[in-house]
N, C-alpha and C positions, 0 to 999 in steps of 0.2 A: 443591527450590526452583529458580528460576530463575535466572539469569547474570545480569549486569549488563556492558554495554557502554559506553566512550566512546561520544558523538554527535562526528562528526569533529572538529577540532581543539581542542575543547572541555574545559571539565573536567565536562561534562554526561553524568550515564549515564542510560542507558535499556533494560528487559529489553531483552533479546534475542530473547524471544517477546512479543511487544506485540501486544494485541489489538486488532482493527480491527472495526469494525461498519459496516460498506459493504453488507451483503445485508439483514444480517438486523433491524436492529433497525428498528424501525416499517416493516413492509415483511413479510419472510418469517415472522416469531415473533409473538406476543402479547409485550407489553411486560414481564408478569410474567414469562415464562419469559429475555426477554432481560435482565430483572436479575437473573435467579437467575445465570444464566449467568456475567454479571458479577463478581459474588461469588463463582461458583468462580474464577474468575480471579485473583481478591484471595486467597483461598483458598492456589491455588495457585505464587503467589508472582509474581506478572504485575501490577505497578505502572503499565505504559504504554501509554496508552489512545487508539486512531489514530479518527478518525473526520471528518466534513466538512459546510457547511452543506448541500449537495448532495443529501445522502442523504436518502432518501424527503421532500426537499425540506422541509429543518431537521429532520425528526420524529426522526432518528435522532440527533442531537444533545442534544434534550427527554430523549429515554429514555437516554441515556448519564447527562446530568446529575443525571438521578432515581436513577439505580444508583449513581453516587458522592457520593450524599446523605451525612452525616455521618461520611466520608471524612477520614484528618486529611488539606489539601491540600497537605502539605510533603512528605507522602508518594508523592505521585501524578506523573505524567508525562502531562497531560494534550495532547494535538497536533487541531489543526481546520486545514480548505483554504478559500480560498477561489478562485474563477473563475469556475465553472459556473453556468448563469441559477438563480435560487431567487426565490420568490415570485412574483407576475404574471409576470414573465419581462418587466417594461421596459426601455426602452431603456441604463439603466443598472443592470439586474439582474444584469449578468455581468462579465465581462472581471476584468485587474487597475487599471482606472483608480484615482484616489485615492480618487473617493466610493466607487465600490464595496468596494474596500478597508479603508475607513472603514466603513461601513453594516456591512460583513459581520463585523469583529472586533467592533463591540458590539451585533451580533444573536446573535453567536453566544456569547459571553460570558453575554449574559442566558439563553441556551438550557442553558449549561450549568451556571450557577448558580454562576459562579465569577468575578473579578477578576480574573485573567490564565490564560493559555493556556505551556506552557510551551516549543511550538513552534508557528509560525502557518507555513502553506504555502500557495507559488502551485501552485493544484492543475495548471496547464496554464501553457504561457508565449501571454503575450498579444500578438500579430500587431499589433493596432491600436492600444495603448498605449505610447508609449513608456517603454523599460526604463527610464530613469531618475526619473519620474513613479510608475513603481512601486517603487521602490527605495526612494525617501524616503518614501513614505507608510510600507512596512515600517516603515526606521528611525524614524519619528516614534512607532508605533506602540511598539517596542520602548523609547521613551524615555519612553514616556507610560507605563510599568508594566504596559501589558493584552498583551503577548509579549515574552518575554524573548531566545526563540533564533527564528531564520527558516529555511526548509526550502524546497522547490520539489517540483514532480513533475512528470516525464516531460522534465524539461529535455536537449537535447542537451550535449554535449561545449562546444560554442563560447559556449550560452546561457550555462551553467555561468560558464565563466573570464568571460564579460562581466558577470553577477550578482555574480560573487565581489568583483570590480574596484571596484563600483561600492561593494557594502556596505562593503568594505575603505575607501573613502575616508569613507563618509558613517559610520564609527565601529562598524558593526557585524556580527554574524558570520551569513553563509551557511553554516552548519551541516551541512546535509542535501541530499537527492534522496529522492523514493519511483518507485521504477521498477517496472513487473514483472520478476521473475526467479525461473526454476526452472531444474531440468536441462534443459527443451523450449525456453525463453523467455531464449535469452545473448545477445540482441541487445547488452547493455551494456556487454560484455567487453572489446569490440574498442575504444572511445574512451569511453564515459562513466566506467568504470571508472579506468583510468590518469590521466585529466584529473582524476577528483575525489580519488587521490592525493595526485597534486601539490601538489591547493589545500587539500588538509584538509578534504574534504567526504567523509560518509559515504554508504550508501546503507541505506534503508528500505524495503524488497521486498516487494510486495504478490503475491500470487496464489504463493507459492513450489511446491503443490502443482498448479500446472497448475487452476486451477478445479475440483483434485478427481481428476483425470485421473490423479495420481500416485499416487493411494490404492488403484491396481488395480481399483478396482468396475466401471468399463467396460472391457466383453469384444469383441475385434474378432468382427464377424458376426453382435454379436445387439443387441438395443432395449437404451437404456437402461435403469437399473430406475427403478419405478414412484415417485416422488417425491424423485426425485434431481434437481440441478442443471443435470440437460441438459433433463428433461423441463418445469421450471417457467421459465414467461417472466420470473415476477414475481423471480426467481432468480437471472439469471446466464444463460441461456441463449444468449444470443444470442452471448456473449464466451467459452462453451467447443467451441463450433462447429468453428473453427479445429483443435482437437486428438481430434478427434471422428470421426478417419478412421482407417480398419484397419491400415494401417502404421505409425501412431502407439501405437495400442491394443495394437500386437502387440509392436512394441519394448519399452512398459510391464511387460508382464508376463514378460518378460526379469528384470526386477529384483526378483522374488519371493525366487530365489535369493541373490542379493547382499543383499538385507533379512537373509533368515533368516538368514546367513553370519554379517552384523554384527551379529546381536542384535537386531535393530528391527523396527518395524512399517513399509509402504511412507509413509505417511504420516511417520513418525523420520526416514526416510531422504532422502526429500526436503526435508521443513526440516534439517535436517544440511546436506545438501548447499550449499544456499545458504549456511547459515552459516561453511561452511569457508574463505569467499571473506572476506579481511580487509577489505575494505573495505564489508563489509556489520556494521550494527550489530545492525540488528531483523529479523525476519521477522514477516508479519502474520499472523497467526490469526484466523479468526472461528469460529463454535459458534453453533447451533440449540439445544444442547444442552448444556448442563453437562458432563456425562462426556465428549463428544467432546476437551475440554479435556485431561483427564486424560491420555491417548493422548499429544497433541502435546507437550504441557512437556516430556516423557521423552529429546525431542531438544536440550534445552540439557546444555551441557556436552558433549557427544557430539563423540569426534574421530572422521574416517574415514581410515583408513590411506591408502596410498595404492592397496595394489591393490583397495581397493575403488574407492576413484576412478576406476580406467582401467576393474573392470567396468560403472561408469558408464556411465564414457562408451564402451565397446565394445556398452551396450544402447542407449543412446538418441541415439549422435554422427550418425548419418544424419539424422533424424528431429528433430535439433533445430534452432531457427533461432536463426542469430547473425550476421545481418545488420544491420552498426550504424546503416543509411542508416532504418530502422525506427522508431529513437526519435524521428527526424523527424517522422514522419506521427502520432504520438498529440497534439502539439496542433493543432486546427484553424486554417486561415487567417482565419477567422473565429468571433468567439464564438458565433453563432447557428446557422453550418451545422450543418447535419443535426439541432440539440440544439432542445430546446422547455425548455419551464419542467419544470426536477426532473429533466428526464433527459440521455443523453447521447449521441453519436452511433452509430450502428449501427457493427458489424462490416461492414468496406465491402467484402472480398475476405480470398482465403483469408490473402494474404503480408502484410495490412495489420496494424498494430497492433493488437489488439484494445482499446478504452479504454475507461480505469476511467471512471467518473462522480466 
């Protein structure tokens, strides 16, 4: 079974493998297979369920709610974002202003077929809203019964303490971050990490396997294979780009040995890894596949020594980026650059962010 973590300074737990449906659900799978999927999940002892209005533009929310149909919901840890433009893509389709805000917790509530959310996040920090306009809508929201905890994603260090600040006065708790992080992807280590110490803020880590990169299946010097995530647009492709280059590939497969050493698969080894880091609560997982579930739980609980740690980091410490100046550039200075309705801005260069939608 799976672990259960605090959500920062909370008395709120949450797996530690919380599943996210950012690819797959209404988008890369049939619906049927993304609820079977679900149910292993439930199955396998994964009560916490990550997903956003964003994804395939609300569909992936529809088929979330469908899968935790007759669910008891005291049981469940259900989390939605909102930000990113969804529907027409109007002038108030995006951002975190209040209406949007508003519009987006009870679109998204009806999507999932439930009465409150048990965490609601700012998927991106909003440039043209002011923080404090969004802050209270949160808390009005939180007081209105439809979210109980608030989270953020991709926030810097300094957004952070000024979020904290704000919900701390207006009565309520900034709980969370969802960042990227893997062994390739420490941009966070350097200040978002320590700052969300201090405040009681956890982190919620999306992509921990590198989009896949971690799991050894890409060989430096040959094609991707045939139906994998580098090859599908509709996938992910464009956000594993970045790690998709030979001295990357060839560092990766440095850690076959270190996997085998530890007992794990390279996939164990990289959600481990992330989770070693205390200030992380959940790692995200997503599945095509029922079984690929299987695999992954097997890294809850899992301690890694430490000289596995250093063969870590002795395989992939070149090759990995931990420049914190990074978590800057995943939200845009504006809601609309480079994003259209449902989707989200391209991979802009090799050192940029790569950003989730």
């Amino acid at each position: 079974m799976v672990n259960y973590r605090y959500l920062g300074n909370s008395g709120f737990k949450v797996t530690e493998i919380t599943y996210g449906n950012w690819i797959t659900h209404g988008s890369q799978v049939e619906n049927d297979a993304a609820i079977a999927t679900v149910h292993r999940a439930l199955d396998l002892g994964i009560t916490s369920f990550d997903t956003a209005d964003v994804y395939a533009n609300t569909v992936a929310e529809q088929v979330l709610g469908e899968a935790l149909k007759g669910q008891r919901r005291e049981s469940l840890e259900i989390f939605t974002k909102v930000y990113w433009p969804v529907g027409p893509g109007g002038a108030n389709d995006s951002g975190l202003s209040r209406k949007h805000i508003m519009d987006g917790i009870h679109g998204s509530l009806e999507r999932l077929g439930t009465d409150y959310v048990d965490l609601y996040q700012a998927h991106r920090y909003d440039y043209e809203t002011p923080l404090e306009e969004t802050m209270q809508a949160f808390a009005d929201i939180v007081r209105q019964g439809k979210a109980l905890y608030i989270g953020v994603s991709e926030w810097t260090a300094e957004q952070l303490r000024a979020g904290h600040a704000l919900a701390k006065g207006l009565g309520i708790q900034l709980v969370s971050n969802q960042p990227q992080y893997s062994a390739l992807w420490r941009v966070i280590e350097g200040k978002v990490v320590p700052t969300s110490e201090e405040l009681g803020i956890s982190q919620i880590v999306w992509s921990p396997m590198a989009q896949g990169v971690l799991s050894g299946k890409y060989l430096p010097g040959q094609p991707a294979p045939a139906g994998s995530r580098a090859t599908d647009e509709k996938s992910g492709a464009g956000f594993i780009k970045r790690f998709m280059t030979d001295d990357v590939l060839s560092a990766v497969q440095k850690l076959h040995p270190v996997a085998e050493q530890a007992g794990l698969t390279l996939p164990q080894l990289a959600i481990a890894w992330v989770l070693q880091n205390p200030n992380v609560s959940a790692a995200l997982v997503g599945a095509s596949r029922p079984e690929q579930l299987d695999d992954t739980v097997k890294a809850s609980g899992v301690t890694l020594d430490a000289d596995t740690m250093v063969a870590i980091d002795d395989a992939l410490g070149s090759v990995a980026e931990t420049d914190p100046a990074l978590t800057e550039e995943s939200s845009p200075p504006s809601r609309h650059k480079g994003a259209t309705s449902g989707t989200v801005p391209p991979v802009r260069a090799r050192r940029l962010a790569p950003s989730r939608p």
